[in-house]
C-alpha positions in Angstrom: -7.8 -19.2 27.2 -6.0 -19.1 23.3 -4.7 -15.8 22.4 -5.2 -14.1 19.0 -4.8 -10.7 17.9 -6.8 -8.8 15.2 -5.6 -7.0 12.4 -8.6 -4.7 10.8 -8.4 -2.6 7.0 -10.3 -0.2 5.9 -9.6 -0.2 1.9 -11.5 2.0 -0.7 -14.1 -0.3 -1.5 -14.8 -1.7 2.1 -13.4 -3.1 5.2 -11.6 -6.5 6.3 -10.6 -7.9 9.5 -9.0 -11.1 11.0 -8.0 -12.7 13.7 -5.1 -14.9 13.9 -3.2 -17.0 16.8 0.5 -16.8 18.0 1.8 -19.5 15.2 -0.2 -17.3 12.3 -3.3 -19.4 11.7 -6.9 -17.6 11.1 -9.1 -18.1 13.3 -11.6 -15.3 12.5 -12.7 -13.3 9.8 -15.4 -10.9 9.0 -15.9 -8.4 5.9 -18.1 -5.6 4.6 -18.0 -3.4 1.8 -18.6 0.2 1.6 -21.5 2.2 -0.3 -20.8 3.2 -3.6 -19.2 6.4 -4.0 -21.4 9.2 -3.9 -23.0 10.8 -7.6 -22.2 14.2 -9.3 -19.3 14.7 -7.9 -16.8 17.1 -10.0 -14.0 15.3 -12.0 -11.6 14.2 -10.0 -13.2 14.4 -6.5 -13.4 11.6 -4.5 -14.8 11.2 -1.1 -16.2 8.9 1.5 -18.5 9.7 4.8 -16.4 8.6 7.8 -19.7 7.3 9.2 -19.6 4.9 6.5 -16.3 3.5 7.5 -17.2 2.9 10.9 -20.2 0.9 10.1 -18.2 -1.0 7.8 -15.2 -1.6 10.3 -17.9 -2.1 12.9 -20.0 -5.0 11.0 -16.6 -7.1 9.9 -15.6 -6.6 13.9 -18.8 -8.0 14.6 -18.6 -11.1 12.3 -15.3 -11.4 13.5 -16.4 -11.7 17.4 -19.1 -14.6 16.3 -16.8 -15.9 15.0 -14.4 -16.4 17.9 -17.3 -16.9 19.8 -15.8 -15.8 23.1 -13.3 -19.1 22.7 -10.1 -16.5 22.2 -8.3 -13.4 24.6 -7.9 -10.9 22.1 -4.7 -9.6 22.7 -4.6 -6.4 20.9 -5.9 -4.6 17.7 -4.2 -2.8 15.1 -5.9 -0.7 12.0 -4.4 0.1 8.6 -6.3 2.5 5.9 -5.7 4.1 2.6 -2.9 6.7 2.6 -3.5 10.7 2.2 -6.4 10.7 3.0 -7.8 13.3 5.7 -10.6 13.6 8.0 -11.7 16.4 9.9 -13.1 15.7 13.3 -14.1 17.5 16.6 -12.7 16.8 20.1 -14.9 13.8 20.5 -13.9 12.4 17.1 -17.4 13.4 15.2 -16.7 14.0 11.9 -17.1 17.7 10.2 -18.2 16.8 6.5 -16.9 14.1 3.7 -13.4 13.0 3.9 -11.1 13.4 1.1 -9.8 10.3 0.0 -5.8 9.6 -1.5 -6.9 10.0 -5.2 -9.2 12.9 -4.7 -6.9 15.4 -7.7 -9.0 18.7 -6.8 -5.7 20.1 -4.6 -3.4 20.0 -7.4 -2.5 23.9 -7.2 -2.3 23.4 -3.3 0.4 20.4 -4.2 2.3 23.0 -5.5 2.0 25.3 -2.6 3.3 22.8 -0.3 6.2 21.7 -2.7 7.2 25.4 -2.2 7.2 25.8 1.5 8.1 22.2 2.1 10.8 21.5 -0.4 13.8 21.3 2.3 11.8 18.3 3.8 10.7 17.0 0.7 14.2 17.1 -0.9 15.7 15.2 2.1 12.9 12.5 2.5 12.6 11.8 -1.5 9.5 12.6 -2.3 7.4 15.5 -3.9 4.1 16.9 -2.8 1.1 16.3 -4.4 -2.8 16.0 -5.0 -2.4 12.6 -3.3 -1.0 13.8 -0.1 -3.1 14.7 2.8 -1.5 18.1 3.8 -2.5 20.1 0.1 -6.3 19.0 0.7 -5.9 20.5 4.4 -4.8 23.7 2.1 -7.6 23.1 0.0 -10.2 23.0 3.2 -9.1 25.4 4.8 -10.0 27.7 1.8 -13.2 26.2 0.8 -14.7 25.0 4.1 -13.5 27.3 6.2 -16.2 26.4 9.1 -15.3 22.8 9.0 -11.8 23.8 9.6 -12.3 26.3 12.0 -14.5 23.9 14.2 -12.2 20.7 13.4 -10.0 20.0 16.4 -8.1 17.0 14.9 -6.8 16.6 11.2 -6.8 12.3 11.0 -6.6 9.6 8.6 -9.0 7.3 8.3 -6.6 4.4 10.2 -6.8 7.0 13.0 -10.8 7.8 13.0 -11.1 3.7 13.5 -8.6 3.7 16.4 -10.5 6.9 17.9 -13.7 4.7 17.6 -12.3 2.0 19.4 -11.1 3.3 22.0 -12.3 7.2 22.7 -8.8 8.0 22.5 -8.3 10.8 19.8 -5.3 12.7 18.6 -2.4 9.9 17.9 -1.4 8.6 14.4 1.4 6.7 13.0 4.5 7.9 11.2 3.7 5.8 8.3 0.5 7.6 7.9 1.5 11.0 9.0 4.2 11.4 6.2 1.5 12.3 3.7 0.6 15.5 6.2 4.0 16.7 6.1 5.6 14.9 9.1 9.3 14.9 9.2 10.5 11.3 9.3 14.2 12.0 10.4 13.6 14.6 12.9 10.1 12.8 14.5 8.3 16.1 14.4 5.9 18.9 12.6 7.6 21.0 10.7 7.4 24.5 11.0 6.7 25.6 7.5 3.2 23.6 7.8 2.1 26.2 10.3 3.8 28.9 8.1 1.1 27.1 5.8 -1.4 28.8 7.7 -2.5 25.5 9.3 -2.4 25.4 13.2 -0.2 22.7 14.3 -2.1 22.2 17.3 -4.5 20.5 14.9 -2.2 18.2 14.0 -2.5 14.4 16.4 0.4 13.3 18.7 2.9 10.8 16.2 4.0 7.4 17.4 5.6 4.1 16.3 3.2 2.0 14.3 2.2 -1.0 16.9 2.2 1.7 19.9 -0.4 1.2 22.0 -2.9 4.3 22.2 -6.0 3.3 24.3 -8.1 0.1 24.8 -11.1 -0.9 23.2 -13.9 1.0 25.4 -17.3 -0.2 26.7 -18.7 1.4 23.7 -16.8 0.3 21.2 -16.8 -3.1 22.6 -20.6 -2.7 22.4 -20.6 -1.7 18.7 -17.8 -4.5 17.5 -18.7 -7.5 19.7 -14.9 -7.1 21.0 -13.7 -7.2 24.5 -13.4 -4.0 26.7 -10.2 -3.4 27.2 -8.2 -4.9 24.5 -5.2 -2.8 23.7 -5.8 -0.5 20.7 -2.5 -0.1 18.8 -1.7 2.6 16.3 -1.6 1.0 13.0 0.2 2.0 9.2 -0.7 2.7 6.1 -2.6 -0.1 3.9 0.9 -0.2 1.7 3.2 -1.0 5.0 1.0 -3.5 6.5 0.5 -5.5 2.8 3.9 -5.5 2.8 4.1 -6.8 7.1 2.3 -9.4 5.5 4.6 -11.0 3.0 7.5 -11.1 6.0 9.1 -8.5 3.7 10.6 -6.9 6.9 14.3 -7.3 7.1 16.7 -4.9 4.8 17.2 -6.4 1.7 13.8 -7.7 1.6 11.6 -6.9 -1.2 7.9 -7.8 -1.6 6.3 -7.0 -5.1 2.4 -6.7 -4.9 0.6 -7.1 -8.0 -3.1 -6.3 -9.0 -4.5 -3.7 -11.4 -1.1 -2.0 -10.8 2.8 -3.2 -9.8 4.0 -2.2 -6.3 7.3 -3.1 -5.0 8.1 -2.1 -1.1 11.2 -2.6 0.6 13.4 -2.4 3.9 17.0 -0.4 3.7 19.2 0.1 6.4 19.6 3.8 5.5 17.6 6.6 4.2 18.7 6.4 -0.2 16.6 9.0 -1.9 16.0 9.0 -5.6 16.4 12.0 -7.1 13.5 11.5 -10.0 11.3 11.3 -7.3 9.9 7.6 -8.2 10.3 6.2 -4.4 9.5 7.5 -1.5 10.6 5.9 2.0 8.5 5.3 4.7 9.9 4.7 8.3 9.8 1.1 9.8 8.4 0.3 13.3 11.9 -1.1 14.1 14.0 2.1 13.1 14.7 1.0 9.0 13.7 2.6 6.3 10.2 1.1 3.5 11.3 2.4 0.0 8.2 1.9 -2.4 7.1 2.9 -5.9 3.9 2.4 -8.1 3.7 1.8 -12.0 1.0 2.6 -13.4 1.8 -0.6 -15.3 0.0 -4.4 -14.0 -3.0 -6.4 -14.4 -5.3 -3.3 -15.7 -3.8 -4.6 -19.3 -5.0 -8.0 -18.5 -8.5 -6.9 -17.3 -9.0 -4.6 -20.1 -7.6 -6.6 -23.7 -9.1 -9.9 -22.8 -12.3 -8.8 -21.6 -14.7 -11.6 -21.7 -12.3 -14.2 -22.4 -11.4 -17.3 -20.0 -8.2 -16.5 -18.3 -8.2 -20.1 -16.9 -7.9 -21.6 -20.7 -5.2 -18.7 -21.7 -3.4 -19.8 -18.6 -2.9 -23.2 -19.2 -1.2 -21.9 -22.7 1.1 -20.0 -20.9 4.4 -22.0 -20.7 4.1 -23.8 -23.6 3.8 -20.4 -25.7 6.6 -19.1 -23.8 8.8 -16.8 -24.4 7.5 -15.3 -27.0 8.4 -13.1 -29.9 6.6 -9.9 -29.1 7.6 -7.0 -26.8 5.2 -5.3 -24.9 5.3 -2.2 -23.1 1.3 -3.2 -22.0 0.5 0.3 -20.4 -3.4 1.2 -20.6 -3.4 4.4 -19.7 -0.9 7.3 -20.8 1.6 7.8 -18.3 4.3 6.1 -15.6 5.6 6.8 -12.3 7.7 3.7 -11.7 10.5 2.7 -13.3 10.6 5.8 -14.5 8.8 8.8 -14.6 7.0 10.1 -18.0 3.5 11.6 -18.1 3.9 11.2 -21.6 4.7 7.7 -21.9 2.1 4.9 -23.8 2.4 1.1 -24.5 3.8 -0.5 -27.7 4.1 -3.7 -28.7 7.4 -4.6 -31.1 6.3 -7.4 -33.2 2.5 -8.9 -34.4 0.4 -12.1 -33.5 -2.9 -13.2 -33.7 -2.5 -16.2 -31.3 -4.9 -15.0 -28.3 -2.1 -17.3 -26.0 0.4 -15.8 -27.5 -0.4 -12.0 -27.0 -1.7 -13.4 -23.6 1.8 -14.6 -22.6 3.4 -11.3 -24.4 1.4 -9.3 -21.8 2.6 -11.1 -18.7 6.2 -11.3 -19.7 6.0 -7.4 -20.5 4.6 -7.0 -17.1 7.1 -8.7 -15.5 9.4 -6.9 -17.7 8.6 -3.7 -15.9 9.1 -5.6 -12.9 12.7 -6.7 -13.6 13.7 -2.6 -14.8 12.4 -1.6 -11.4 14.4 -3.8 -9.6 17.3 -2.6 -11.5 16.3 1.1 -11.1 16.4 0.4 -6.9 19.8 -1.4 -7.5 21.3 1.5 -9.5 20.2 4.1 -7.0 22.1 2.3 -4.5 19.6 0.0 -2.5 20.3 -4.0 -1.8 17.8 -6.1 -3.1 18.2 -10.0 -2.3 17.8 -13.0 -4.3 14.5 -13.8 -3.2 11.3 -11.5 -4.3 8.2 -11.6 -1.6 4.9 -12.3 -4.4 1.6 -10.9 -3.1 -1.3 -9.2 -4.7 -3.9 -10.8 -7.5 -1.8 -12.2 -9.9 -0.9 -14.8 -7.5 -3.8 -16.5 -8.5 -2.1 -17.6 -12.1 0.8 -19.7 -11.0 2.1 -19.5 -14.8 2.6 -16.2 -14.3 4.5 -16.5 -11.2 6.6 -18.4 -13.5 7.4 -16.1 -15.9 7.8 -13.3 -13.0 10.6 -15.5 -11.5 12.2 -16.3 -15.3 12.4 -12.8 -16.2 13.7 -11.6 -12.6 16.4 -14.2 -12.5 15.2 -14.6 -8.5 13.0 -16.6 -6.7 9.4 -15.8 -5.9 7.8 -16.7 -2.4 4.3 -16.4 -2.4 2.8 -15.9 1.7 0.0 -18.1 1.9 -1.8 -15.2 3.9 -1.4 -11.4 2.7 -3.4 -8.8 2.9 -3.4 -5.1 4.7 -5.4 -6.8 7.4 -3.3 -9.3 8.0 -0.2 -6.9 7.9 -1.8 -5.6 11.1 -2.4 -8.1 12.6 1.4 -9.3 12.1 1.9 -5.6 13.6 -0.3 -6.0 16.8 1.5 -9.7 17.7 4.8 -7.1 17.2 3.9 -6.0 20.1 1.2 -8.4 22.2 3.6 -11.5 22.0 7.2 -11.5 20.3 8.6 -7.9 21.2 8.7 -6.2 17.4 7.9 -6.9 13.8 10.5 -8.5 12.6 10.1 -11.5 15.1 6.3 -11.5 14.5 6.6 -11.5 11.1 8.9 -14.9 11.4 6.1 -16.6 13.3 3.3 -15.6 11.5 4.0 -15.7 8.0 4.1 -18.7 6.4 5.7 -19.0 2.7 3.0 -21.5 0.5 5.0 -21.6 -2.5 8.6 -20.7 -4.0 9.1 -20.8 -7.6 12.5 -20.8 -9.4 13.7 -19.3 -12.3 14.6 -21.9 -14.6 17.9 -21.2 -16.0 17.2 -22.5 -19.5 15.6 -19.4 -20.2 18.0 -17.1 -19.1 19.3 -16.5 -22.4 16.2 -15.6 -23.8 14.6 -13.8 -21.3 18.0 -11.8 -21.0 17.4 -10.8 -24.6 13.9 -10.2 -24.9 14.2 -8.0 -21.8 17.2 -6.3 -23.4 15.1 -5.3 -25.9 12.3 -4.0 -23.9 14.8 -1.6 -22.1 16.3 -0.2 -25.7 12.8 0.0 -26.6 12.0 2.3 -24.0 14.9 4.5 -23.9 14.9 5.1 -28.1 11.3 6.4 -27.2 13.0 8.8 -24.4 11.3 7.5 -21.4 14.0 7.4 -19.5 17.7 8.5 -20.2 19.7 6.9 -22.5 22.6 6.3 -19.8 19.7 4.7 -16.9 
């Protein structure tokens, strides 16, 4: 009987999951969104029921099984989620109240708290504590839902809550999602001052490789998904990582940028490099390297929100004959950055004027990608190796004129996976370790590249202006050094 292995995702707005076969191709898919998040809630509070996830993990596994209609051995499963966010559960995995989800703010003052007591660790790993870690809403529980706490026997992300569900094995995460809750990368343990924290370590699951293998799928969770007993149950990664698996991003010097409302760009570096602005922080790879990522707060929002109600497809197709343009934009919606650089003050500006829709269309895109290009600089300046060739995932694949542009203004290549996706990540992460003996080999088999665009070198000139430009622009304004 054909193999496949399933990758499944549990994302903010629902759940995904697929099935694919040793050479990469789908075989099976199923999908189903979550409830909409929950009324009059305070500003800045954001959570989710954890029964909610199940039943939407549990309804794409089941259109998933249909769909392989019992033609297929699943080999194994692997689960990625949302990172820093935290569940509270009993022994048996029943969960004790709303989870808090990654961009619930309401632990700000407990961010702090943690920086304090964890800023060895934090220093040495390259990160800061925040709101949007897991560990300062455990700080934040255990102060306002004290009874939750006290009865809670596991602390878990939502990757983990799946995995528990699966299998009835409860009490292991991944390192990818347990650096948010303070783990130490480097050393592979808890650190002390968590406890020191007042939060019991005990509490804490059992931290392993993502693609370990943690239980097997049990009679009931094969009777809830429509999946096999027995199939292995693997411990997953973040949502970020496995997007990343996807792209076959996976070998140092590889860089995949992911694109949709917002720019993310993920990595793999031989060594530990830590920034110290604070703009990247550096996962740990299955296979011993290190995933250096950053956010802007910069990407497609801009498009979204200045040509509402227009038709993208007609701007599109103006695209390369209105470029480059004239303009210089900076197209930020919201006040703020975190990538390239990091201003809580910063806005977006435009240096120059049209009233061309194509025009300002095209400036937006090549200012987008201009924030692409100084974040690739940035990495290069703080001492990582970034190839020729850029890995292209995310929304904004859909408008291959602005894959165009990206690859102009980059001066590198762009290769665009014909499959990406978190769910696919992990399932590029379970044939790890069901058929080809680690990531990076899976990742060669499964992931095929659809498309590569080149920059074309006529523009280099131009671009290397414009973009010169941009960088002045941005220093003159102060966000970011005048030496960067």
């Amino acid at each position: 009987m054909a193999q496949v292995v399933v990758g499944l995702d549990l994302g903010t707005s629902g759940a995904r999951a697929v099935a694919v076969d040793p050479a990469g191709q789908g075989i099976a898919a199923g999908a189903a969104e979550l409830p909409a998040a929950a009324p009059g809630l305070p500003e800045g509070w954001f959570e989710q029921a954890p029964h909610d996830w199940w039943q939407a993990a549990r309804t794409a596994l089941q259109a998933l099984s249909a769909g392989l209609a019992g033609a297929h051995q699943v080999a194994a499963i692997a689960v990625s989620s949302t990172s820093g966010t935290v569940c509270l559960a009993s022994g048996a995995g029943e969960p004790l109240g709303a989870a808090l989800m990654y961009s619930d703010t309401r632990s700000r003052e407990e961010g702090k708290r943690v920086q304090a007591a964890g800023r060895e660790l934090a220093d040495r790993l390259g990160y800061r504590f925040s709101a949007s870690f897991a560990l300062p809403k455990l700080l934040w529980l255990a102060q306002h839902r004290p009874a939750d706490m006290q009865a809670a026997r596991w602390f878990l992300s939502p990757a983990d809550f799946l995995a528990g569900k699966l299998s009835g094995s409860w009490g292991v995460t991944d390192w990818s999602n347990a650096l948010k809750t303070g783990y130490d990368l480097q050393a592979l343990r808890w650190p002390a001052f968590i406890e020191a924290l007042g939060l019991p370590l005990d509490r804490f699951p059992q931290v392993v490789a993502p693609g370990t293998p943690i239980g097997q799928v049990s009679a009931q969770g094969a009777a809830e998904t429509g999946l096999p007993p027995g199939v292995p149950v693997l411990a997953g990664a973040t949502d970020g990582c496995t997007s990343q698996f996807s792209t076959g991003a996976v070998s140092p010097g590889d860089w995949n940028s992911t694109l949709g409302t917002t720019l993310v760009v993920k990595g793999v570096s031989e060594q530990l490099i830590c920034d110290p602005l604070g703009r990247i922080y550096s996962h740990r790879h299955p296979e011993g390297h290190w995933l250096p990522g950053a956010a802007s707060t910069t990407g497609g929002e801009a498009i979204s929100v200045r040509f509402a109600g227009q038709s993208l497809d007609a701007l599109n197709a103006q695209v390369l004959s209105s470029a480059p343009t004239s303009l210089i934009i900076y197209p930020l919606v919201r006040k703020g950055e975190r990538f390239p650089f990091l201003n809580s003050e910063a806005e977006g500006f435009t240096l120059g004027e049209s009233t061309d829709p194509a025009t300002l269309y095209t400036a937006h895109l090549e200012g987008v990608a201009y924030v692409e290009r100084l974040g690739y600089d940035v990495l290069q300046q703080i001492g990582f190796s970034v190839g020729d060739t850029i890995y292209a995932a995310g929304g904004a694949n859909k408008s291959l004129p602005w894959l165009q542009l990206r690859a102009d203004i980059l001066g590198r290549r762009l290769a665009v996976p014909g499959t990406s996706g978190a769910a696919m990540g992990a399932a590029v992460l379970a044939a790890g370790w069901a058929w080809y003996g680690g990531l990076t080999e899976a990742a060669r088999r499964l992931v095929h590249i659809e498309r590569t665009v080149e920059p074309r070198p006529e523009l280099k000139a131009a671009y290397d202006e414009r973009y010169g430009r941009f960088v002045e622009e941005i220093k003159r304004r102060g966000y970011v050094m005048r030496d960067a």
